[in-house]
Each structure stands twice: as C-alpha cells, then as structure tokens.
N, CA, C and O atoms as CSV, one atom per row, in Angstrom:
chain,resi,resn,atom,element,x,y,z
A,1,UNK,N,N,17.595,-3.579,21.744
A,1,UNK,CA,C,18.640,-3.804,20.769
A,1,UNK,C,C,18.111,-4.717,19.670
A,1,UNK,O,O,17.290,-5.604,19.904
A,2,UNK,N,N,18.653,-4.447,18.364
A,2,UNK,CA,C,17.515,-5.322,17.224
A,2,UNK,C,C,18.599,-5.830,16.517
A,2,UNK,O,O,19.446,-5.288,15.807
A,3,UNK,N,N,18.299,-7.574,17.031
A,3,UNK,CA,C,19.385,-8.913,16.658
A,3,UNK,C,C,19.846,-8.403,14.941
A,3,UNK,O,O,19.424,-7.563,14.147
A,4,UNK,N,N,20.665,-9.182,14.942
A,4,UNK,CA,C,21.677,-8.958,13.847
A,4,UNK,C,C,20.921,-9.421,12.187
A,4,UNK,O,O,21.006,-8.959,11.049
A,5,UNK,N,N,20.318,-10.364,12.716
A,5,UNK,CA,C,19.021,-10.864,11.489
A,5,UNK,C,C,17.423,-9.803,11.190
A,5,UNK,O,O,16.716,-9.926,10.190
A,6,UNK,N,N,17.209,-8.983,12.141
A,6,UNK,CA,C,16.420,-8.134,12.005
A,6,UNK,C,C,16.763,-6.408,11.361
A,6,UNK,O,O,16.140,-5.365,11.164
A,7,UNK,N,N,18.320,-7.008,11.199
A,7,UNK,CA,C,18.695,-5.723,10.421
A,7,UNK,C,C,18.802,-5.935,9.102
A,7,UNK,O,O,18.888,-4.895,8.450
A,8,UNK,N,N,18.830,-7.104,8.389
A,8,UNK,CA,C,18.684,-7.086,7.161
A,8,UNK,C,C,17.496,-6.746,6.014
A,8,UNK,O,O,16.574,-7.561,6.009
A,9,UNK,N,N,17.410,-5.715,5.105
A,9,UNK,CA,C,16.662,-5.375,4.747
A,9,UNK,C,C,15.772,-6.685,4.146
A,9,UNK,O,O,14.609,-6.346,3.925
A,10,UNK,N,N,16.030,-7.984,3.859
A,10,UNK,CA,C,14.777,-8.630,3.809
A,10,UNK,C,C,13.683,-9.029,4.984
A,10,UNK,O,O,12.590,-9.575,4.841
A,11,UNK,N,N,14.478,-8.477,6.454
A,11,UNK,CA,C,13.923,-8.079,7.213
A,11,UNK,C,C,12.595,-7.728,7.229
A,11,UNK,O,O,11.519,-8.265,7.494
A,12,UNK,N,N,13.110,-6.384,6.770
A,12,UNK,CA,C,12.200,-4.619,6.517
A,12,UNK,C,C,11.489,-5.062,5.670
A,12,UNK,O,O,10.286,-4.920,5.890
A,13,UNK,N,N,11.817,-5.639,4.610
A,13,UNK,CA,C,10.689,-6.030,3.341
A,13,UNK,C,C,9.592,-6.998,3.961
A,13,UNK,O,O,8.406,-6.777,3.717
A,14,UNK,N,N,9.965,-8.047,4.742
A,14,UNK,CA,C,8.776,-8.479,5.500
A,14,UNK,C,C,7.533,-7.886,6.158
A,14,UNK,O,O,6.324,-7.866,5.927
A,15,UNK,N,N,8.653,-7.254,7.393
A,15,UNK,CA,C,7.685,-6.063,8.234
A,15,UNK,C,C,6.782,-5.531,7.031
A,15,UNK,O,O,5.578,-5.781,6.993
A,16,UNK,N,N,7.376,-4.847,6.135
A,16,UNK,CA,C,6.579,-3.789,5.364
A,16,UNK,C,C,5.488,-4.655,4.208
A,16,UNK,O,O,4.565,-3.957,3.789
A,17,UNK,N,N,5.535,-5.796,3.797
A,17,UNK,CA,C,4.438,-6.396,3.283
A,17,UNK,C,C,3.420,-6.799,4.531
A,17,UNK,O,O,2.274,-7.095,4.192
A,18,UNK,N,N,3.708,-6.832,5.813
A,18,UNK,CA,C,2.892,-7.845,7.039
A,18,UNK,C,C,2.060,-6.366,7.225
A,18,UNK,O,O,0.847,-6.356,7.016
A,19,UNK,N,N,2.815,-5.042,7.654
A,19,UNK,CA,C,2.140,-4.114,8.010
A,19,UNK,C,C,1.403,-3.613,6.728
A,19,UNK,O,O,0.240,-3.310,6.993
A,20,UNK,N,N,1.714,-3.447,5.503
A,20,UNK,CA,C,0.866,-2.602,4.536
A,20,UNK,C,C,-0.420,-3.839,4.246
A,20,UNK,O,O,-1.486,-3.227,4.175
A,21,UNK,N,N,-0.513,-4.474,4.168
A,21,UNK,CA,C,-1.692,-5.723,4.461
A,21,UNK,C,C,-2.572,-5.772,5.438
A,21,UNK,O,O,-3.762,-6.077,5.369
A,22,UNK,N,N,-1.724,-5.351,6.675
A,22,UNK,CA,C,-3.115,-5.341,7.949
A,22,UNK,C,C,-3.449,-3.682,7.745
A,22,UNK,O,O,-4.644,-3.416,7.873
A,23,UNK,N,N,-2.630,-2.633,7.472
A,23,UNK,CA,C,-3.486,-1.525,6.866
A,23,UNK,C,C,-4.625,-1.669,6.137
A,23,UNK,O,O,-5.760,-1.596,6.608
A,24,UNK,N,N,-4.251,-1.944,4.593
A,24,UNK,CA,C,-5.379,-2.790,3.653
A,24,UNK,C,C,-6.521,-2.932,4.381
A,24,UNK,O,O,-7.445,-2.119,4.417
A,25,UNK,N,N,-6.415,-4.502,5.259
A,25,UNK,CA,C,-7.398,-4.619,5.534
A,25,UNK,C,C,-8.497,-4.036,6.632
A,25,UNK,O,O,-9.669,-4.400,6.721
A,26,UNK,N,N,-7.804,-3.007,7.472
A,26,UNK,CA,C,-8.078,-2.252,8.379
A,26,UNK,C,C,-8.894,-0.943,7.602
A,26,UNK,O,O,-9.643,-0.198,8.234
A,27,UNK,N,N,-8.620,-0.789,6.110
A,27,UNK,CA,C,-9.155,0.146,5.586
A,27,UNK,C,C,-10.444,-0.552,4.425
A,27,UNK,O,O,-10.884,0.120,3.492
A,28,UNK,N,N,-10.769,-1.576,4.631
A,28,UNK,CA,C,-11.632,-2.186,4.019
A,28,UNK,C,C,-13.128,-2.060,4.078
A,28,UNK,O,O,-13.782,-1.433,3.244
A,29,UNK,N,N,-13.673,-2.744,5.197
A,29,UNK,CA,C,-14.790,-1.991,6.567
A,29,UNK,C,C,-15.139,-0.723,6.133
A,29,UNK,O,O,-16.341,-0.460,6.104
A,30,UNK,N,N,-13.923,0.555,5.611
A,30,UNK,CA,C,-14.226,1.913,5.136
A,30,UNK,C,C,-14.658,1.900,3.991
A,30,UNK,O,O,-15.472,2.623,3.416
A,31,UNK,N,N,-14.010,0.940,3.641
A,31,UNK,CA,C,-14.274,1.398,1.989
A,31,UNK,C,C,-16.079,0.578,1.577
A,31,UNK,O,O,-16.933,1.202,0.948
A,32,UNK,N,N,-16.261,-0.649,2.027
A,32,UNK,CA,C,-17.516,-1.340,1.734
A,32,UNK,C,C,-18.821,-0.328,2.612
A,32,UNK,O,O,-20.002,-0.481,2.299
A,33,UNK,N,N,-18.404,0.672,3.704
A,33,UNK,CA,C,-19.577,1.565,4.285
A,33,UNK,C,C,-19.642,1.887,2.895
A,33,UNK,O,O,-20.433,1.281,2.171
A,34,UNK,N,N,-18.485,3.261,2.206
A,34,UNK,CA,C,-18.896,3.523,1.019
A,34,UNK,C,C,-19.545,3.261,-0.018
A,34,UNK,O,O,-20.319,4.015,-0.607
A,35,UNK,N,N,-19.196,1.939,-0.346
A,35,UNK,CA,C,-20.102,1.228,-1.171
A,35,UNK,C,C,-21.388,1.316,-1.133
A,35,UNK,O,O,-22.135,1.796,-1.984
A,36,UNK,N,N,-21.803,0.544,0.505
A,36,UNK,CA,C,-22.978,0.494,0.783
A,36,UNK,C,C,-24.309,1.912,0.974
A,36,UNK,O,O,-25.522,1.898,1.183
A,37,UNK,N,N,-22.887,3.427,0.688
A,37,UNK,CA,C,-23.752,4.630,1.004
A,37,UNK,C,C,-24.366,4.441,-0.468
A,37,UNK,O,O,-25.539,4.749,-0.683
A,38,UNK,N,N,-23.513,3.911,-1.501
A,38,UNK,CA,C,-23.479,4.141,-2.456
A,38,UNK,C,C,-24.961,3.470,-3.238
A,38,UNK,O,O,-25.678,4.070,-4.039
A,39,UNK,N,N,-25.035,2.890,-3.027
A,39,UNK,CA,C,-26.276,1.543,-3.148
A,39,UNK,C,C,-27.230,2.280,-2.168
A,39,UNK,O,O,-28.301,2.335,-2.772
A,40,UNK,N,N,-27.358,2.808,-1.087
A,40,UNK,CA,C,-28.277,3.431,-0.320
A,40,UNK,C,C,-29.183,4.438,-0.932
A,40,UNK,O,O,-30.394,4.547,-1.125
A,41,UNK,N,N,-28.001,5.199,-1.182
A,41,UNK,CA,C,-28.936,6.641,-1.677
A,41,UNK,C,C,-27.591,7.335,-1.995
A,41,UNK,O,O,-26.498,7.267,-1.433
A,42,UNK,N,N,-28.188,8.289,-3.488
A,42,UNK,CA,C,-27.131,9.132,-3.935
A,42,UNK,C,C,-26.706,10.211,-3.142
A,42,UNK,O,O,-25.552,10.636,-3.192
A,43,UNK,N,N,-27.842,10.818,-2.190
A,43,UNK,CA,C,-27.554,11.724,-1.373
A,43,UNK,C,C,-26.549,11.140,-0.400
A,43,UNK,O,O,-25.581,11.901,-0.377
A,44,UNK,N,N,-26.369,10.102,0.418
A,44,UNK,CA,C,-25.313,9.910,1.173
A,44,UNK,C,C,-23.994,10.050,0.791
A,44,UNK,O,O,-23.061,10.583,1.392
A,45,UNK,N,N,-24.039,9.448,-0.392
A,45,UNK,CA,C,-22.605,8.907,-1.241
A,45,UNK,C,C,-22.364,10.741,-1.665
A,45,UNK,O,O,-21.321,11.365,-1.468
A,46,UNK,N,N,-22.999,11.017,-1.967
A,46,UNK,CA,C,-22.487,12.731,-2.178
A,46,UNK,C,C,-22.097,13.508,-1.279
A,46,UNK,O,O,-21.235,14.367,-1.468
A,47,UNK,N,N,-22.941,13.215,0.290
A,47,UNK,CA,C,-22.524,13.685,1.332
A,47,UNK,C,C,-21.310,12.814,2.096
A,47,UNK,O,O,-21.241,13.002,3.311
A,48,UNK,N,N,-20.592,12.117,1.657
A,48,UNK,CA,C,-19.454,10.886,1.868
A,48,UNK,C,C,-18.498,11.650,0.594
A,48,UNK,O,O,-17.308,11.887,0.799
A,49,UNK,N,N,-18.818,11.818,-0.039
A,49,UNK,CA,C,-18.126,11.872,-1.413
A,49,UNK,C,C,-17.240,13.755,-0.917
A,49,UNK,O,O,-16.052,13.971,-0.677
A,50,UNK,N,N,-18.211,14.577,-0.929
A,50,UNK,CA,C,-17.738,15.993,-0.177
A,50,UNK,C,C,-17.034,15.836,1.202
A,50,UNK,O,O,-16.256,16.747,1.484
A,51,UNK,N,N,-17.171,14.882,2.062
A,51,UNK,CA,C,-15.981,14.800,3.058
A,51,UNK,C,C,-14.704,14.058,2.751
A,51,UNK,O,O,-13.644,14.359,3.299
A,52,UNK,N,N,-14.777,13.419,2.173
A,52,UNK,CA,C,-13.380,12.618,1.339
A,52,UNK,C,C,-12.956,13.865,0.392
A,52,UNK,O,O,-11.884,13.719,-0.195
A,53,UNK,N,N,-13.666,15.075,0.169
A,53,UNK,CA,C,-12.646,15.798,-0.976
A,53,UNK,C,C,-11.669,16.597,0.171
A,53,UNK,O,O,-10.759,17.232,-0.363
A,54,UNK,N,N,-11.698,16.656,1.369
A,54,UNK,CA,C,-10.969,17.653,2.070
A,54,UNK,C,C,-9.501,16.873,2.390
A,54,UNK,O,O,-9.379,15.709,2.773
A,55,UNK,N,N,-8.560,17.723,2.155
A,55,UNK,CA,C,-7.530,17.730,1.974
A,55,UNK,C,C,-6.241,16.263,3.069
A,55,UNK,O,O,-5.182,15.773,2.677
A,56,UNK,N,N,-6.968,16.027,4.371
A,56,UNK,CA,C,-6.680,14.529,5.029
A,56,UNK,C,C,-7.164,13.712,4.093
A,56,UNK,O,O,-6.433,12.755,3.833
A,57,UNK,N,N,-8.025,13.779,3.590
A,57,UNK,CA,C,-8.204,12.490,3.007
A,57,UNK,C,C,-7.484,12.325,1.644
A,57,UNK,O,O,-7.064,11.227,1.279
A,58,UNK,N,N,-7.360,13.417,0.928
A,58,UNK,CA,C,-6.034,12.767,-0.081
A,58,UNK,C,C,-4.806,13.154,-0.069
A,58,UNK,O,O,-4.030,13.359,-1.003
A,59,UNK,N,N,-4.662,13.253,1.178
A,59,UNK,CA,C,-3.186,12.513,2.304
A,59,UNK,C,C,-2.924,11.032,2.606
A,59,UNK,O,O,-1.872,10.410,2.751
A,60,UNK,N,N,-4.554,10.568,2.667
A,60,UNK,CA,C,-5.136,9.517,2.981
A,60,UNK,C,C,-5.312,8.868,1.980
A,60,UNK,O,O,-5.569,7.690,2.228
A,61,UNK,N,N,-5.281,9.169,0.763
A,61,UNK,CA,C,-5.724,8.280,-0.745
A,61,UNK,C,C,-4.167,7.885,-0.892
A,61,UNK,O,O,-3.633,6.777,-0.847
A,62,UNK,N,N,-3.638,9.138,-1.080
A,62,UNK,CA,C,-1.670,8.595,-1.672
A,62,UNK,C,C,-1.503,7.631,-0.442
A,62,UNK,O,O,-1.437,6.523,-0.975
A,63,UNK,N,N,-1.425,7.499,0.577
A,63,UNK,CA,C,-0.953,6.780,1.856
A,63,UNK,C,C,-1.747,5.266,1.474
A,63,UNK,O,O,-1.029,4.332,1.832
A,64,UNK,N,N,-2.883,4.860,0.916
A,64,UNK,CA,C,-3.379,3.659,0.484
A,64,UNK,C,C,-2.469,3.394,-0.599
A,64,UNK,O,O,-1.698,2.435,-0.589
A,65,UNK,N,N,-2.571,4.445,-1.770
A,65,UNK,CA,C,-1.959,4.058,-3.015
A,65,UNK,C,C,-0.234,3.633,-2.562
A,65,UNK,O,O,0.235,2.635,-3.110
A,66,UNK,N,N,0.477,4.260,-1.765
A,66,UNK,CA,C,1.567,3.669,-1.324
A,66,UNK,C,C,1.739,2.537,-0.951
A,66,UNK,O,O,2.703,1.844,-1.277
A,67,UNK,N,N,0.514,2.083,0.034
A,67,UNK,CA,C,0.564,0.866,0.730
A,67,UNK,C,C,0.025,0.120,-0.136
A,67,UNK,O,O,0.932,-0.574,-0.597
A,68,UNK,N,N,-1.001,-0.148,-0.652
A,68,UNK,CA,C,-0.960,-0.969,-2.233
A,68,UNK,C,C,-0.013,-1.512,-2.675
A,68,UNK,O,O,0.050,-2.741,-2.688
A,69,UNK,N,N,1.254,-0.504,-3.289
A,69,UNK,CA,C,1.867,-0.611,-4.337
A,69,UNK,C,C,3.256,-1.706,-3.321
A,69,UNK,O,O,3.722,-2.789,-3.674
A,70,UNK,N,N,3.559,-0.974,-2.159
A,70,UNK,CA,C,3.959,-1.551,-1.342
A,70,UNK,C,C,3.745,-3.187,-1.212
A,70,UNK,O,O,4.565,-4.036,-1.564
A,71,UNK,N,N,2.631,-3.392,-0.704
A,71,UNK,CA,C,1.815,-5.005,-0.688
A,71,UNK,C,C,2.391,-5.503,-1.958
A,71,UNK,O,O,3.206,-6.407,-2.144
A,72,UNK,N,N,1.754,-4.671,-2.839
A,72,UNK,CA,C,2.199,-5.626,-4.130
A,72,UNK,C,C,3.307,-6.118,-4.528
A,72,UNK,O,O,3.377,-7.255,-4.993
A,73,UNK,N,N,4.587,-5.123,-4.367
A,73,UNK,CA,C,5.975,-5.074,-4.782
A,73,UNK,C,C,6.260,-6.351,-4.129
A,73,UNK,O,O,6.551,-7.376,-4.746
A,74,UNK,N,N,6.149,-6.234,-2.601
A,74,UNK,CA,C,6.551,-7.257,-1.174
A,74,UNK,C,C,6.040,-8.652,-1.890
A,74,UNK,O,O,6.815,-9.609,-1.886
A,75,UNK,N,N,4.864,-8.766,-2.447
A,75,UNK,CA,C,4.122,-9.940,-2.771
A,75,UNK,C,C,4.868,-10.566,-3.708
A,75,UNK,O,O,5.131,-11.768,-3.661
A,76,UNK,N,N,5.298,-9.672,-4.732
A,76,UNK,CA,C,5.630,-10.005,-5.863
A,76,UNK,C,C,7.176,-10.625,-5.591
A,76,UNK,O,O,7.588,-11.758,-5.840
A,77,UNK,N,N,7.829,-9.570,-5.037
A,77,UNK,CA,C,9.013,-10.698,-4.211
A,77,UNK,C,C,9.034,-11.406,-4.172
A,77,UNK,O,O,9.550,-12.071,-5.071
A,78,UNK,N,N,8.349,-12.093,-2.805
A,78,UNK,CA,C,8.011,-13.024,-2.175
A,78,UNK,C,C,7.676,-14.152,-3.223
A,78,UNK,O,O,8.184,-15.227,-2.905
A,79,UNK,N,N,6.963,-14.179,-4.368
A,79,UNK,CA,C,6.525,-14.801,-5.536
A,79,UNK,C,C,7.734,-15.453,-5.865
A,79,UNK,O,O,8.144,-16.598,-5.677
A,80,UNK,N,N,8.309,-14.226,-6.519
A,80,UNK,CA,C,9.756,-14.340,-7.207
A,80,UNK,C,C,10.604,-15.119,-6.273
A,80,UNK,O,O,11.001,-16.249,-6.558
A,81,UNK,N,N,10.846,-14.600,-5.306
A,81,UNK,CA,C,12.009,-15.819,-4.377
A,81,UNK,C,C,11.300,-16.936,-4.464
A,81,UNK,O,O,11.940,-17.547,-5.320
A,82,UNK,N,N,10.587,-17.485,-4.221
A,82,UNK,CA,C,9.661,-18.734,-4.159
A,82,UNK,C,C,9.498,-19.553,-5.232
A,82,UNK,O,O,9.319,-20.768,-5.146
A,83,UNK,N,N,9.565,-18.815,-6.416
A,83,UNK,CA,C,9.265,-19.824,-7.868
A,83,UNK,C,C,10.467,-19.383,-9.111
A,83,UNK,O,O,10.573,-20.220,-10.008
A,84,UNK,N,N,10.903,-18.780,-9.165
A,84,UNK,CA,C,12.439,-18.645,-9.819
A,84,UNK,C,C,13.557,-18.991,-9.483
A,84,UNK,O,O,13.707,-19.098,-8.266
A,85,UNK,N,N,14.452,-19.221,-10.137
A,85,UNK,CA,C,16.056,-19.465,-9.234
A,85,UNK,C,C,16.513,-18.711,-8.800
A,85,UNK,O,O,17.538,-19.033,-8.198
A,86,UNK,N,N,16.043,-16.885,-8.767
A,86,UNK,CA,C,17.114,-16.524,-8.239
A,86,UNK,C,C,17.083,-15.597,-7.165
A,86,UNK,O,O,16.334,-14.695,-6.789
A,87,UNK,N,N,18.730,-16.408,-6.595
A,87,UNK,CA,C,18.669,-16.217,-5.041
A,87,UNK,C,C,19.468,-15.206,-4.263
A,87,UNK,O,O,19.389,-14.958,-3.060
A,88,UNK,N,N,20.572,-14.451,-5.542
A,88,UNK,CA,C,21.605,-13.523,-5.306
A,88,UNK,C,C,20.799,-12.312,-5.693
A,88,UNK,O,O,21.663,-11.588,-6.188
A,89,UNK,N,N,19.790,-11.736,-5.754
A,89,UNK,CA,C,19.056,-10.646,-6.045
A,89,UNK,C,C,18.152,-10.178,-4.876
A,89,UNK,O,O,17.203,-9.422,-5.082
A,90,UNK,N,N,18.448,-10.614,-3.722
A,90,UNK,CA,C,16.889,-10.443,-2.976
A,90,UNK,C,C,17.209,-8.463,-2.334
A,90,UNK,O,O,16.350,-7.628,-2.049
A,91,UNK,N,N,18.364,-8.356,-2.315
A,91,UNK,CA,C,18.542,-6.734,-1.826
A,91,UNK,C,C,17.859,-5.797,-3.440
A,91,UNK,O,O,16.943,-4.994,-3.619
A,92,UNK,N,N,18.588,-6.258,-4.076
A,92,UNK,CA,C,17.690,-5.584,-5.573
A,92,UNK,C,C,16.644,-5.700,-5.676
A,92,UNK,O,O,16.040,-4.759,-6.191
A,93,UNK,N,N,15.989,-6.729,-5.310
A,93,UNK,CA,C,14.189,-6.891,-5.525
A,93,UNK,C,C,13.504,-5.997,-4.398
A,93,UNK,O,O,12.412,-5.460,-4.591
A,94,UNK,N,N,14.375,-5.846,-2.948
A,94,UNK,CA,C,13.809,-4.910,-1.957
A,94,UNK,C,C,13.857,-3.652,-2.734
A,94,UNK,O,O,12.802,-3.159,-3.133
A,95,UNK,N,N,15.193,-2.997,-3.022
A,95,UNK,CA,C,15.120,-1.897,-4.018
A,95,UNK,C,C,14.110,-1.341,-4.790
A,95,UNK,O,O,13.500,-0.306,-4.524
A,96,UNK,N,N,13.949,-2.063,-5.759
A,96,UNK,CA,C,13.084,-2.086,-6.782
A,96,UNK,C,C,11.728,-1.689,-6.511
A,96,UNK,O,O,11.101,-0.767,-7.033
A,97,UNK,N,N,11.277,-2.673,-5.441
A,97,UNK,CA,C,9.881,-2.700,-4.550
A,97,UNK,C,C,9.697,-1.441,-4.120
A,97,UNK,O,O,8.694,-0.788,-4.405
A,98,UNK,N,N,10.793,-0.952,-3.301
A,98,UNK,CA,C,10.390,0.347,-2.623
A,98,UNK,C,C,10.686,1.668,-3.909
A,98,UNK,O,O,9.848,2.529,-4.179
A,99,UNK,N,N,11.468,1.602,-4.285
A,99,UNK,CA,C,11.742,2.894,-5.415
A,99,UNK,C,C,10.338,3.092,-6.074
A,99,UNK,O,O,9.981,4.263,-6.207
A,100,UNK,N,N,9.109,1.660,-6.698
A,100,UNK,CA,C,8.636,1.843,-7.458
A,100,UNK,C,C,7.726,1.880,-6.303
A,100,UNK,O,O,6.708,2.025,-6.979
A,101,UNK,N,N,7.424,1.868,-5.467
A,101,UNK,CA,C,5.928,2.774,-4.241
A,101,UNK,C,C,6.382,4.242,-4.331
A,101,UNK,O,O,5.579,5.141,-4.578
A,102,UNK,N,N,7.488,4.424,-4.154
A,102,UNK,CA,C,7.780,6.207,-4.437
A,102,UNK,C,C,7.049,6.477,-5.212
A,102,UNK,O,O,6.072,7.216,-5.090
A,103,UNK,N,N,7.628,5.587,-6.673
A,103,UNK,CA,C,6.978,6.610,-7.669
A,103,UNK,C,C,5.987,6.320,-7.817
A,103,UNK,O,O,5.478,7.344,-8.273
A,104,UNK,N,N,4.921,5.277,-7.741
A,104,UNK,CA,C,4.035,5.321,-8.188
A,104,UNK,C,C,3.411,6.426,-7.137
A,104,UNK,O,O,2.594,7.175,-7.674
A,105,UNK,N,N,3.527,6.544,-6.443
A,105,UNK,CA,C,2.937,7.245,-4.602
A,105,UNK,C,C,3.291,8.625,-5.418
A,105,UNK,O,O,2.251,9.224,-5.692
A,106,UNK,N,N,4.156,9.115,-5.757
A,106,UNK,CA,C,4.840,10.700,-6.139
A,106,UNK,C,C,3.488,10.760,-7.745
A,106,UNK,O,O,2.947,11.864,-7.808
A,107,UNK,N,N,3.038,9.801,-8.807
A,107,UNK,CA,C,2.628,9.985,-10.127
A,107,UNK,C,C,1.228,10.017,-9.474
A,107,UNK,O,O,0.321,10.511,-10.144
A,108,UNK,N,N,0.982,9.591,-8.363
A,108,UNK,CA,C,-0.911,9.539,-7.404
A,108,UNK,C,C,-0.812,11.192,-7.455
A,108,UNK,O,O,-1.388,11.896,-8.284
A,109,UNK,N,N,-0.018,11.620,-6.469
A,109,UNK,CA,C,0.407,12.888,-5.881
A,109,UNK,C,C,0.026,13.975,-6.844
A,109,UNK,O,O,-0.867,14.818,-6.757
A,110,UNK,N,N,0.984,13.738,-7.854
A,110,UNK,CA,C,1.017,15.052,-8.997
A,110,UNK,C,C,-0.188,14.571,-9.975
A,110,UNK,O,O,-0.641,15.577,-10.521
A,111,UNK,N,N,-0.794,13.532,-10.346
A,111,UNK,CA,C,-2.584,13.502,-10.606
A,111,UNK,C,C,-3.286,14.128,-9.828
A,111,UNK,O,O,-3.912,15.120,-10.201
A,112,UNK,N,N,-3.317,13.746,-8.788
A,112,UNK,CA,C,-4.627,14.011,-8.031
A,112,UNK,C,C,-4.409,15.531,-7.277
A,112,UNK,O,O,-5.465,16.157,-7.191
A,113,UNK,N,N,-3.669,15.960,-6.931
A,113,UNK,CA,C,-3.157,17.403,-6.873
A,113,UNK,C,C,-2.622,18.677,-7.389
A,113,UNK,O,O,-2.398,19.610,-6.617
C-alpha cells in the first residue's frame, strides 16, 4: 500500500529525477567505450557506429533523450523551489517538466526517424 505522501506527484517528480540520473549514469561507461573506439581506430568506431544504426538502439537514443530532458526539467525544479519564492506552483512545475520530455522525446523521434 503506498502512504498518502508517496502519492503526491512531487513524489513522482523525485522518483523520476533520482531514477533518470542513475540511468544517465549507468549509460556513461557506454558512452566513454565509444569515445575511446573513437580515439582507437576509425575502423572500430565505424564498426560501433553500424551497430548503433539498428533500430533498438534508436529506441535507445529517444529513451536517453527523454531521460535527459527529464533530469533536467526535475533539476530545474528542484532549482526553482530552492531559490525563488514560489511555493504555490510545485504541481505546475511537475507539469511543465513532464509535458516538455514528451515533446522534446516526440521532436528526437520525428528527426531522427
């Protein structure tokens, strides 16, 4: 059963900045191999580069770019409650946060596809 304080969406906005952050950094490690194919030899990074074009992986690109935009929104919150006055907005700032990972997540989508 999930207490009466864990149902409030500044709740959810927590969870969802704590989890899109340990994603992040769980996808980091991936991204610096890349780098490092990259600096290696062009042939790797090309042979890295042709398995990232298949179709999981930019399932896998929008799903970062979500969680990004996510982190950021949550951060930026978090900012905002912390150094502005205001304190009657925090369901609108969850709003806001998540509407604009849609879209930015939906404008990744229709680029890159």
């Amino acid at each position: 059963m999930i207490r009466p304080a864990r149902n409030h969406p500044g709740f959810w906005a927590f969870v969802a900045h704590r989890v899109s952050g340990v994603a992040l950094a769980l996808f980091l490690p991936l991204h610096f191999l890349v780098l490092g194919l990259a600096l290696e030899s062009g042939d790797a990074l090309d042979r890295m580069l042709a398995v990232a074009d298949r179709p999981v992986f930019k399932i896998a690109e929008w799903g970062l770019v979500v969680l990004l935009t996510i982190h950021l929104c949550a951060g930026l919150r978090v900012m905002a409650l912390e150094f502005l006055p205001w304190r009657d907005t925090r369901k609108g700032l969850i709003g806001i946060g998540a509407v604009t990972a849609l879209l930015v997540g939906a404008l990744f989508m229709l680029r890159v596809g």
